[in-house]
N, C-alpha and C positions, 0 to 999 in steps of 0.2 A: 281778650276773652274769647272763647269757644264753646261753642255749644253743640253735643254731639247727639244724633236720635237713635234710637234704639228700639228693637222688637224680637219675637218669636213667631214660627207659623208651623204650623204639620198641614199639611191636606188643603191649604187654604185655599188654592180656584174651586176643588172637587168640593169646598162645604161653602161655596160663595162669600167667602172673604174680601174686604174693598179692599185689601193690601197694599194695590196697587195706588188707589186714590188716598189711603195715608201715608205711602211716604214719600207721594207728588206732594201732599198737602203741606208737608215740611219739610222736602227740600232748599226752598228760600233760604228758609229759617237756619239750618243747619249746616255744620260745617263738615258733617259726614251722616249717614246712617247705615249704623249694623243691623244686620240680621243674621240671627241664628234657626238657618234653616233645616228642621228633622225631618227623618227620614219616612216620606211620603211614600203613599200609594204609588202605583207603577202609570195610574190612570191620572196621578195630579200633575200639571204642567206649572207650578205657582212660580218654579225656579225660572222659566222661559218665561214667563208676565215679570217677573222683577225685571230681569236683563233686558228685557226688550224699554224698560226706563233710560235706560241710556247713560247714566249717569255716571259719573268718574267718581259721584259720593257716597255711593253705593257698598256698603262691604259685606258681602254676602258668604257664610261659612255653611258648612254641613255637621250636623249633630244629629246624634243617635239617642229617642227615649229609653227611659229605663222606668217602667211604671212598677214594678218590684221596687225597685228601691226610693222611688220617688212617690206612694200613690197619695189617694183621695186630694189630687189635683196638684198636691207639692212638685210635681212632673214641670209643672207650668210657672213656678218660683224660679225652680232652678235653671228653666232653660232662658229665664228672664237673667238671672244674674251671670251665666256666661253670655251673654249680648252685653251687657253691664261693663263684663270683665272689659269687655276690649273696645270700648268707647277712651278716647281720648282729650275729650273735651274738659273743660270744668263746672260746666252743667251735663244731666243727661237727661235728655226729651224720651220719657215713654208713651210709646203707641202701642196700644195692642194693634192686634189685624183686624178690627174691625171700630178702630178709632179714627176719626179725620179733624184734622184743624179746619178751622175757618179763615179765609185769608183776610178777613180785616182783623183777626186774633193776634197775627203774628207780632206786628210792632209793640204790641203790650208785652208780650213773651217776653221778646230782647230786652224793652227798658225795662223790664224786672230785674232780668239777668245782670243788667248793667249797675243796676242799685242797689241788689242784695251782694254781687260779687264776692266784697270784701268785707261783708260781716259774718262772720264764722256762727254766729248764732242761727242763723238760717240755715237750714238743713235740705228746706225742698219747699215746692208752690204748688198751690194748691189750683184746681178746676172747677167750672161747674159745666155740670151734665146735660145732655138732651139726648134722653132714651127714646129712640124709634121705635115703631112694633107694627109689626104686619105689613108697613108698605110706607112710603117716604111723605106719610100725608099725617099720620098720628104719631102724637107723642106723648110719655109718660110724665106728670108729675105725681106719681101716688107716693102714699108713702114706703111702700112695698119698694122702690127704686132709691139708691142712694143719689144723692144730690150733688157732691162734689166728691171729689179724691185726690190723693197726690200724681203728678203725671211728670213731676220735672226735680230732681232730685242733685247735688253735688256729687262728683267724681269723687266718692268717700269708699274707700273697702270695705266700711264698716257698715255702709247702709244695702239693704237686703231688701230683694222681695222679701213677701210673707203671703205664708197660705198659701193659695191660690194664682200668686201672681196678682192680688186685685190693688193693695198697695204697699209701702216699706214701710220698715224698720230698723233701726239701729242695732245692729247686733255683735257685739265685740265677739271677739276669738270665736268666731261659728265655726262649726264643724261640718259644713257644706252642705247636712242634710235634712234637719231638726227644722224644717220651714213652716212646723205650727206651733212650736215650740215659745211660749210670750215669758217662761221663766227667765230673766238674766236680757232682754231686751229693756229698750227704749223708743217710745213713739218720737217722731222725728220733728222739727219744729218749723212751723212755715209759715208763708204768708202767702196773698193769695195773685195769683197771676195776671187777675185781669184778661183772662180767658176761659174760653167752651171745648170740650169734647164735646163732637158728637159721633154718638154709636150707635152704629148699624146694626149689631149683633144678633137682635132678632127683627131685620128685615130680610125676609128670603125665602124663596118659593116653600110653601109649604111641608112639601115633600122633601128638599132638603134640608126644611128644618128640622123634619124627624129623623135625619138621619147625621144630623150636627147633634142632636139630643145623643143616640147611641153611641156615637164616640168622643161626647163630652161627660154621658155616664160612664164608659170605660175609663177615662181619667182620673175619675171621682171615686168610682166604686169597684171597680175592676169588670173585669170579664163576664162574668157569672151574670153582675144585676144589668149588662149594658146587651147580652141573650137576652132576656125576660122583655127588656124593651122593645127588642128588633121583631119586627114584623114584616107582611111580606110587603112585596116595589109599591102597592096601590096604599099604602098607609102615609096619611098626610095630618102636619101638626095643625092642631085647632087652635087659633089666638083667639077666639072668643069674638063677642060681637065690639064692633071698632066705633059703635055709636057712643060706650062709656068712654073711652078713652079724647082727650084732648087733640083739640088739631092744631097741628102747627102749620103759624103763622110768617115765620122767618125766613130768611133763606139760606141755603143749602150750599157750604162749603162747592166753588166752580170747578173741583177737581171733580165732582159727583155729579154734572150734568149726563153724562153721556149714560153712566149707569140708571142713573133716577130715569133717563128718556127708554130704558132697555126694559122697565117692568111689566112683567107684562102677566102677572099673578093676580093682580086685582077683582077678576071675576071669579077667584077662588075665595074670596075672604068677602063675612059678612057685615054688615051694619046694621043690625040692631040683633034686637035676643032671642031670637027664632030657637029652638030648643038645641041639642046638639048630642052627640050620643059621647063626648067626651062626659065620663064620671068625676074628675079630678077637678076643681074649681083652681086658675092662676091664684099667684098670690094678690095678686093688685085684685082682686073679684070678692076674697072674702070679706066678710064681714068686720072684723076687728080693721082691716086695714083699711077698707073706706071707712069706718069713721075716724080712725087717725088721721087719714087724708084731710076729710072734710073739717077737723077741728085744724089742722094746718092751716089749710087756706083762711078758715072763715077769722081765727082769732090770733094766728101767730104768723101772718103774710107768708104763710109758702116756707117759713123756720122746718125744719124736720125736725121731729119730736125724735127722744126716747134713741138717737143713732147711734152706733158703737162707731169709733173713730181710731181709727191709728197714728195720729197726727194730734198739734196743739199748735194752737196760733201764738206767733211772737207774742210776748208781753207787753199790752201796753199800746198793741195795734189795732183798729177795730175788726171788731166781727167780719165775716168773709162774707160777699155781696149772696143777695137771692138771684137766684135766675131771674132774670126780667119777665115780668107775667107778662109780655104784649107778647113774647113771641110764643104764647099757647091760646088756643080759645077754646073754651069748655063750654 
């Protein structure tokens, strides 16, 4: 058996991406990992952080966007499914660039891999989540945040990103570029792995997080609405105050020490609810979604209410684990 990792990046050192600490964090684990690296800024060195990994398992190519023919974020499906194409394993491990394993996850990983192998009914495994925000100290469980996803899928042609790249679907004779397309699909069948993502996605200095904002609304929405957003260099993202949000309690994947000791944002970001001149309230802030939140916790253990899913658990196996409440404290 083989198991190969796989990802996508644009820009990723210039929008602080932990790239490098996901795909330290599964090299063990893996019997190679691709990357389908696109065509970067002239100012991104992401290619020269890969290489300097060292790694013979490394396989790093070059790819050109095409957000004409890919947009409102399908750009990011497709650059997932040529990393896909050329994984040779019989599982495929997905990381985005700002996902990290934890290394006491891995040995679950493998005896999954080892146990689903040869049941053709399984299609992919599933994860659960631990969304960071603002800095390596808080973390989300609202219900505004999806809770688990598929991250590990079989060397199938037939299984596709979708959307966004957030997770797959079975899609017989695609046409390479239909990646919102749910007509003539099939959610994929899974079970659960016995492992965490954790995603760094929105930890990262401020200011570059409004400027991952503008060229993750150019992906989404094109050109036009990702102007409107841009403002000038002193414009910095607001996360709001970090006293709502949970802290986490766990520990931190050991490929992220060196970065989590590099923070050094923390006297930009607030805790508690001092006013703010941002107009726009996060989603985890309003109102419908803290009380979804709070009826979660209080009467369905942390169950996410009401989720849309692209996946269906084996028949017959139970329900996929809750994140473990000890590693949050609210």
């Amino acid at each position: 058996m083989k198991i190969s990792g796989f990802s996508f990046l644009r820009n990723g050192a210039k929008l602080h991406y932990p790239i490098v600490e996901a795909i330290r964090s599964a090299l063990p684990l893996v019997d190679e990992f691709v990357i389908a690296l696109g065509d970067s800024d002239p100012d991104d060195d992401t290619r020269e952080r890969i290489e300097a990994i060292g790694s013979d398992k490394v396989v790093l190519f070059d790819t050109v966007w095409d957000l004409e023919r890919y947009p409102r974020g399908m750009e990011h499906a497709h650059q997932t499914d040529l990393a896909k194409e050329r994984c040779s394993g019989d599982w495929c491990l997905y990381l985005q660039g700002d996902e990290v394993l934890h290394e006491d996850d891995l040995d679950s990983i493998r005896a999954s891999c080892e146990r689903w192998n040869d049941d053709e009914r399984v299609d992919g495994m599933l994860f659960d989540y631990v969304h960071f925000w603002g800095d390596y100290e808080h973390a989300h469980d609202s219900h505004a945040w999806y809770k688990q996803e598929v991250r590990l899928v079989r060397n199938d042609p037939d299984i596709h990103s979708f959307r966004s790249a957030q997770s797959f679907r079975r899609i017989p004779n695609f046409d390479g570029v239909s990646y919102r397309e749910k007509e003539g699909t099939e959610k994929v069948v899974v079970v659960h792995s016995g492992a965490r993502i954790f995603h760094y996605g929105w930890v990262r200095p401020p200011a570059t997080m409004q400027t991952k904002r503008v060229y993750f609304t150019r992906n989404h929405r094109g050109h036009s609405a990702a102007e409107e957003l841009r403002t000038d260099e002193s414009e910095q993202f607001d996360y709001g105050p970090l006293d709502r949000i949970p802290r986490f309690e766990g520990t931190h994947p050991a490929v992220m020490a060196e970065r989590i000791a590099a923070c050094d944002w923390r006297d930009q970001l607030r805790d508690d609810s001092r006013p703010s001149e941002r107009t726009e309230a996060h989603d985890h802030e309003a109102l419908r979604d803290r009380a979804i939140t709070w009826l979660e916790r209080t009467f369905f253990g942390g169950r996410h209410l009401f989720a849309s899913r692209n996946y269906v658990m084996l028949e017959g196996l139970p329900l996929p684990r809750k994140q473990n409440p000890a590693t949050l404290r609210r």
